[in-house]
NUDOVO-21721 format. One line per 2 residues: number of its first residue (from 0); for each residue x, y, z of N, C-alpha, C. Coordinates in Angstrom, 3 decimals, decimal comma. Example, Ala and Ser with C-alpha at 12.3 -4.5 7.8 and 13.67 -1.06 7.14 Angstrom:
<rovos>
0	13,190/-5,690/7,800/12,300/-4,500/7,800/13,200/-3,300/7,800; 12,850/-2,250/7,080/13,670/-1,060/7,140/12,900/0,030/7,870
</rovos>
This chain:
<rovos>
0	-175,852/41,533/189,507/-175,246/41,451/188,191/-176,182/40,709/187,253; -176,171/41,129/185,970/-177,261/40,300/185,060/-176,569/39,205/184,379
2	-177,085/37,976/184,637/-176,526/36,494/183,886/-177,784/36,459/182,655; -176,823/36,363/181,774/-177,899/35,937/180,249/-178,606/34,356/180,798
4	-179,629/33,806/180,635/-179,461/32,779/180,077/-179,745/32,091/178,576; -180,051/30,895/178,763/-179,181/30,141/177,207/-180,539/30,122/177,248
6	-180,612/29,923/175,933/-182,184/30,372/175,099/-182,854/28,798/174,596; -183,721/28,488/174,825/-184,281/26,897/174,359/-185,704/27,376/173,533
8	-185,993/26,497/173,161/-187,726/26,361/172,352/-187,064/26,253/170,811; -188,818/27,214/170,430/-188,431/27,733/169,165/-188,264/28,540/168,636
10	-187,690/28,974/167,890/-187,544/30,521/167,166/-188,065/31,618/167,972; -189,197/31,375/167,598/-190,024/32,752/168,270/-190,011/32,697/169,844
12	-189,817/31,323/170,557/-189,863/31,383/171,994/-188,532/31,741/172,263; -187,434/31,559/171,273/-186,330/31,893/172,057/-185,772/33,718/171,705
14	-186,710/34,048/170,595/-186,529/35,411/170,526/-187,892/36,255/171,537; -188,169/35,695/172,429/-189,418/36,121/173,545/-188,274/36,219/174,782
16	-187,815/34,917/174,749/-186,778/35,032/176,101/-185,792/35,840/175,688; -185,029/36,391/174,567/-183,903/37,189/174,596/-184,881/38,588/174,495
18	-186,122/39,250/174,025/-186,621/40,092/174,449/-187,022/40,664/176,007; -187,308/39,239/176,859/-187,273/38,986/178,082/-185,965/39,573/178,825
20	-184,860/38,994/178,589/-183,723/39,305/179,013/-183,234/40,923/178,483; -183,716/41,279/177,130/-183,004/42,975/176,411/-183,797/43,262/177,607
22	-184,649/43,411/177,918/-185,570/44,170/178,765/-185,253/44,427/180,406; -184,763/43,430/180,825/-184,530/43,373/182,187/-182,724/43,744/182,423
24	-181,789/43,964/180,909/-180,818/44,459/180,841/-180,870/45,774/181,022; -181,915/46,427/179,967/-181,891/47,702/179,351/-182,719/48,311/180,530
26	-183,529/47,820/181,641/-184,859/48,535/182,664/-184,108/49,580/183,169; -184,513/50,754/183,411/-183,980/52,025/184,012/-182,616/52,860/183,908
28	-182,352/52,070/182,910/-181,009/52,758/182,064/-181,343/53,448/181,152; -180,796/55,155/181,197/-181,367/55,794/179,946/-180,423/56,127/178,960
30	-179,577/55,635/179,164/-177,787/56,024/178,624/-177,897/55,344/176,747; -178,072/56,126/176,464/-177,870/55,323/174,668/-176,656/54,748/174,511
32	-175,749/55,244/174,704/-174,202/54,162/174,149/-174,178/52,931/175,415; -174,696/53,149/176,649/-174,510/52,200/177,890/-175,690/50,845/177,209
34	-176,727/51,134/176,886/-177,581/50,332/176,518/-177,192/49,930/175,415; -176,866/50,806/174,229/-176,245/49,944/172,836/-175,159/49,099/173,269
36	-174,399/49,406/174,118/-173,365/48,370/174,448/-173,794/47,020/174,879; -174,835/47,154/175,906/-175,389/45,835/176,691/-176,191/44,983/175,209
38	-176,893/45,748/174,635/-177,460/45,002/173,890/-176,332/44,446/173,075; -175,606/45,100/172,166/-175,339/44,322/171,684/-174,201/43,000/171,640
40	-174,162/43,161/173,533/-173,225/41,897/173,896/-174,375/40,931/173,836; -175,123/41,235/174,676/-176,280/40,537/174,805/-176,742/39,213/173,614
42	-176,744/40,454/172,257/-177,649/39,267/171,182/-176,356/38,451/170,795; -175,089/39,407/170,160/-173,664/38,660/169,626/-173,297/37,359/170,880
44	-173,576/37,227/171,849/-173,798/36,431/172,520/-174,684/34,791/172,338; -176,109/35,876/172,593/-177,002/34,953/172,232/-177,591/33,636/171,084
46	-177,096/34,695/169,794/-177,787/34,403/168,662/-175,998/33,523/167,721; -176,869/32,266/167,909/-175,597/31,373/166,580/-174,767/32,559/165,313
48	-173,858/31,982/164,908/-173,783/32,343/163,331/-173,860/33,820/163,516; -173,308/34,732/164,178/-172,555/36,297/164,423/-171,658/36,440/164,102
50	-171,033/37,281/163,068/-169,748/37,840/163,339/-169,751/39,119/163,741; -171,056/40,066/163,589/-170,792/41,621/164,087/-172,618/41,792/164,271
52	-172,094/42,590/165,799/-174,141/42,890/166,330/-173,355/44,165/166,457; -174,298/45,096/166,203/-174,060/46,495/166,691/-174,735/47,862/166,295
54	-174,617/49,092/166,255/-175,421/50,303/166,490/-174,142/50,932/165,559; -175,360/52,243/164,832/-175,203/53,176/163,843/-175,511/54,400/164,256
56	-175,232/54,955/164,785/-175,675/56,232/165,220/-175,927/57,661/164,255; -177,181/57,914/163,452/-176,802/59,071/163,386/-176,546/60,639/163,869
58	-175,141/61,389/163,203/-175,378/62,529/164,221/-175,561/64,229/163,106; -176,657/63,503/162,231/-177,127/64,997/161,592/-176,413/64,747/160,112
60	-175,827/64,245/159,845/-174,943/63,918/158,481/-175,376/62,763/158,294; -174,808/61,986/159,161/-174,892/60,283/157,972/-174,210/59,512/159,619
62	-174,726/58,116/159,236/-173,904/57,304/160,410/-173,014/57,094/161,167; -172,709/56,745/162,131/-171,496/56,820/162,912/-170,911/55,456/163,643
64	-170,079/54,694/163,959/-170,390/53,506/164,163/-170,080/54,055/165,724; -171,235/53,150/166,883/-171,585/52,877/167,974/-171,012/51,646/168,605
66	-171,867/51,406/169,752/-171,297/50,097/170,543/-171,340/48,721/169,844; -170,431/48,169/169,488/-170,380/46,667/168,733/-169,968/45,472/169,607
68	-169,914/44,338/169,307/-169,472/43,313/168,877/-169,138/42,706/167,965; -167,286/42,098/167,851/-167,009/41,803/166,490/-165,685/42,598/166,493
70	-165,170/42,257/165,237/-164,088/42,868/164,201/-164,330/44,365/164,235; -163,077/45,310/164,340/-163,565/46,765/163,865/-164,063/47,151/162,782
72	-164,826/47,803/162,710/-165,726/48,400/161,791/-165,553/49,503/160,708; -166,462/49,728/159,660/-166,435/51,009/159,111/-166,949/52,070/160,130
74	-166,561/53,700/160,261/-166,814/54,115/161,146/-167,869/55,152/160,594; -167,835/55,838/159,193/-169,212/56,553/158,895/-169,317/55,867/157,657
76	-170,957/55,896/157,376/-171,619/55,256/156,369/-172,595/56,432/155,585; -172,745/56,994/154,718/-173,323/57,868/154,181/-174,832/57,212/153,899
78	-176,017/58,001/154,576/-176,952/57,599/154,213/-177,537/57,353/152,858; -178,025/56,553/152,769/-178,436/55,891/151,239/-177,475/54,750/150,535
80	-176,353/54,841/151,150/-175,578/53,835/150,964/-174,980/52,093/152,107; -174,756/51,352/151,104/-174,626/50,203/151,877/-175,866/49,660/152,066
82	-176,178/48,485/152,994/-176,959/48,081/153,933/-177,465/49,199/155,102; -176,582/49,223/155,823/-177,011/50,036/156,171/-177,363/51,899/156,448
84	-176,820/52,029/155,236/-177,401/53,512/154,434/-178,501/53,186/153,672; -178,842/52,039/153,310/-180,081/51,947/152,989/-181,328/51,946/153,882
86	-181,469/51,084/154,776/-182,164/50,724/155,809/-182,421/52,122/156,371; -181,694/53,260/156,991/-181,535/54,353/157,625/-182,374/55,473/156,427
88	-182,380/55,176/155,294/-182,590/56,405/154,316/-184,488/55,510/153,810; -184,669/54,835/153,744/-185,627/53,882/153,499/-186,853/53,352/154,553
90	-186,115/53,603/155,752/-186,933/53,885/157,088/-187,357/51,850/157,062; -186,955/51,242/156,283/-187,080/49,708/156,140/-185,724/48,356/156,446
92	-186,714/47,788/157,089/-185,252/46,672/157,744/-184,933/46,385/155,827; -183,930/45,774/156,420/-182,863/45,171/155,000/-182,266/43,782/155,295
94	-183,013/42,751/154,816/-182,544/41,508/155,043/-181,705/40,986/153,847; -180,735/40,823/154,551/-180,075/40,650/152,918/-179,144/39,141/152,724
96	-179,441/38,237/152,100/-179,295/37,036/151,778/-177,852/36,876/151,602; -176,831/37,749/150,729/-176,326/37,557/150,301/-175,759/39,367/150,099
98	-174,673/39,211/150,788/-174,155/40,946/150,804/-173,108/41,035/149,635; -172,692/40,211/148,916/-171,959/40,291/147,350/-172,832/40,871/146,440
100	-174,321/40,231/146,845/-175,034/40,668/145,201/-175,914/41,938/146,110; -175,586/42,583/147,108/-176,374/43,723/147,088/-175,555/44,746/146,746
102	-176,384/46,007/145,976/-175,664/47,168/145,402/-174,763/48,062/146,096; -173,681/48,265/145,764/-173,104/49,291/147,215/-172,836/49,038/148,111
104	-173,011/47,310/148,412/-172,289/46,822/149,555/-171,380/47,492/150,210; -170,743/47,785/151,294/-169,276/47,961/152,209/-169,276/47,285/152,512
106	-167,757/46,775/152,620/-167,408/45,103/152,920/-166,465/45,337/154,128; -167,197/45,869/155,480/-166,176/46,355/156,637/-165,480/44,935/157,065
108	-166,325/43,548/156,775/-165,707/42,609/157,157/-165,782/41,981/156,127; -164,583/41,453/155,463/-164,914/40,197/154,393/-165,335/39,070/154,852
110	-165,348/38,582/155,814/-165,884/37,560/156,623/-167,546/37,371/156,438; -167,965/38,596/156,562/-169,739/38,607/156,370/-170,243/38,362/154,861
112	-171,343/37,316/155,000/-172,089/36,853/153,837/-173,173/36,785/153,955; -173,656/37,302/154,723/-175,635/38,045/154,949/-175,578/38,810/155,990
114	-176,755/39,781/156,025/-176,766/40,907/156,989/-178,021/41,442/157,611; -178,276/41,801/158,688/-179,945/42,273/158,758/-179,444/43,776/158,890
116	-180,156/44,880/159,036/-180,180/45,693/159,243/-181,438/46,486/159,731; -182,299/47,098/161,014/-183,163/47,482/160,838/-182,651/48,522/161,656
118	-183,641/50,413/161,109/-183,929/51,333/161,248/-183,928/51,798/162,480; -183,643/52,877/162,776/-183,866/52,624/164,546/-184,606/54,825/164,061
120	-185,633/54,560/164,116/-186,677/55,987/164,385/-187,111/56,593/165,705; -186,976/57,482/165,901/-188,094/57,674/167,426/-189,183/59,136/166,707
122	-190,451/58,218/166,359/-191,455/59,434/165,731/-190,766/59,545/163,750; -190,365/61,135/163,901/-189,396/61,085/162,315/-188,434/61,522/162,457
124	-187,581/61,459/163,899/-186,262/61,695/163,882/-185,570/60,261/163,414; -184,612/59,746/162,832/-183,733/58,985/162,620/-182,557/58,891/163,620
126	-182,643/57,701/165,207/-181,860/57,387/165,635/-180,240/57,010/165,130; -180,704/55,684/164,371/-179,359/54,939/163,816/-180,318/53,911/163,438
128	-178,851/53,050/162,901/-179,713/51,505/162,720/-179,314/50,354/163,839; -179,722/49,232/163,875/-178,885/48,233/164,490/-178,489/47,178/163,764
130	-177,663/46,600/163,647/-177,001/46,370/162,214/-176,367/44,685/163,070; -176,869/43,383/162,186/-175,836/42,188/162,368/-175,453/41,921/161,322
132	-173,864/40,597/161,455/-174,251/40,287/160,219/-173,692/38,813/160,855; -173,028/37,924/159,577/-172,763/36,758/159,806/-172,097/35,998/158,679
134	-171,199/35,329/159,107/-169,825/34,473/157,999/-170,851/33,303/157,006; -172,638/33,160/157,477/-173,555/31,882/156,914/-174,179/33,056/156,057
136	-173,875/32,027/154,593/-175,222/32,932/153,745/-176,434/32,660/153,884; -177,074/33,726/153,826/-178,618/33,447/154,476/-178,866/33,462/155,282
138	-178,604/33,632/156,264/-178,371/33,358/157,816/-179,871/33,900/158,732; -180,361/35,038/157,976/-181,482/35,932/158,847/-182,308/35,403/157,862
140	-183,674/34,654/158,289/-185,028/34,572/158,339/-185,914/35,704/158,537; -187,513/35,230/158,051/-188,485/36,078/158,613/-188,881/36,109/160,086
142	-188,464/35,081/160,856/-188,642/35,241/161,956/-187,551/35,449/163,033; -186,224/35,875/162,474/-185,285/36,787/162,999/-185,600/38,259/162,838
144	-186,468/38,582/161,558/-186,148/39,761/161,531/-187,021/40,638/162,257; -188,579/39,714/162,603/-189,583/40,166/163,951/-188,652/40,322/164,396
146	-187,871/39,521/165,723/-187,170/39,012/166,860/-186,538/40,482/166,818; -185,688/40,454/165,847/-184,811/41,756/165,813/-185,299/43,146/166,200
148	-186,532/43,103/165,125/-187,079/44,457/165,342/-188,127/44,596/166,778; -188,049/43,362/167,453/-188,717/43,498/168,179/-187,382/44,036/169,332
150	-186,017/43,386/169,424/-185,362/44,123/170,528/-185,168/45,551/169,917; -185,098/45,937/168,477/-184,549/47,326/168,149/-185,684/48,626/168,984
152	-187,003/47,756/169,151/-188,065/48,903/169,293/-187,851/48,785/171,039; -187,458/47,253/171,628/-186,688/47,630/173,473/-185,731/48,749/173,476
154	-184,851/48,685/173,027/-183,328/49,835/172,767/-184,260/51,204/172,965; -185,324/51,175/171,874/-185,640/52,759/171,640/-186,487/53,236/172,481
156	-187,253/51,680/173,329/-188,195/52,368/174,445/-187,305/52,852/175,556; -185,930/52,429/175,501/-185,225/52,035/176,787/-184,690/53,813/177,051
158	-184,648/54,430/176,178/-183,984/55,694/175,810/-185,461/56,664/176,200; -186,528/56,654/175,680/-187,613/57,554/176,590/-187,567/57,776/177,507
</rovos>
């Protein structure tokens, strides 16, 4: 059975050990919803200051909501819209400080007051995104949003 453990250092050492751990979760599993699930117990776990970790799936239209952690969700998101219709249509993470003053917000949780969002591609197909957010404004840094995109690109190796 896989035991997380509790993450120490700094920033970047403790987003090495939770890359450490996505990795040895996600090894020889090729299941996309089985792995979006693990992961995103995994980080909503890991990482302080969560209220929602989770996966966007697109299926040829526009988003779909996937395996979470958290409050229920919006369930489709039209690309180009939101956070994460942006991120997905923009092919660019979306760190967003403050989800009141971004345009087009969806407010699936009123609880959330910053959000990351990064892209999930394989080549130029458009996977989904992987999407957190959190009740702290400001909450995601520049060196969350490596960390992040560094498990989003585990998820997508994990699926080859």
């Amino acid at each position: 059975m896989f035991q997380t453990a509790a993450l120490s250092g700094t920033q970047a050492e403790q987003y090495d050990e939770l890359a450490t751990q996505a990795r040895g979760l996600l090894s020889g599993e090729r299941d996309r919803t089985a792995n979006a699930a693990n992961l995103s117990a995994l980080v909503y776990h890991a990482l302080p200051d969560l209220n929602w970790v989770g996966f966007y799936f697109f299926d040829g239209t526009e988003l779909v909501v996937g395996p979470f952690q958290g409050q229920p969700a919006c369930v489709r998101i039209a690309l180009g819209r939101g956070v994460c219709g942006t991120a997905a249509a923009t092919r660019q993470t979306q760190r967003v400080a403050d989800v009141d003053a971004f345009p087009g917000h969806i407010p699936c949780d009123s609880a959330s007051r910053s959000e990351l969002v990064v892209p999930l591609y394989a080549g130029d197909a458009l996977v989904g995104v992987f999407d957190l957010d959190s009740p702290k404004p400001d909450r995601f840094d520049a060196g969350d949003q490596r960390g992040l995109e560094t498990l989003a690109r585990i998820f997508l190796e994990s699926l080859a």
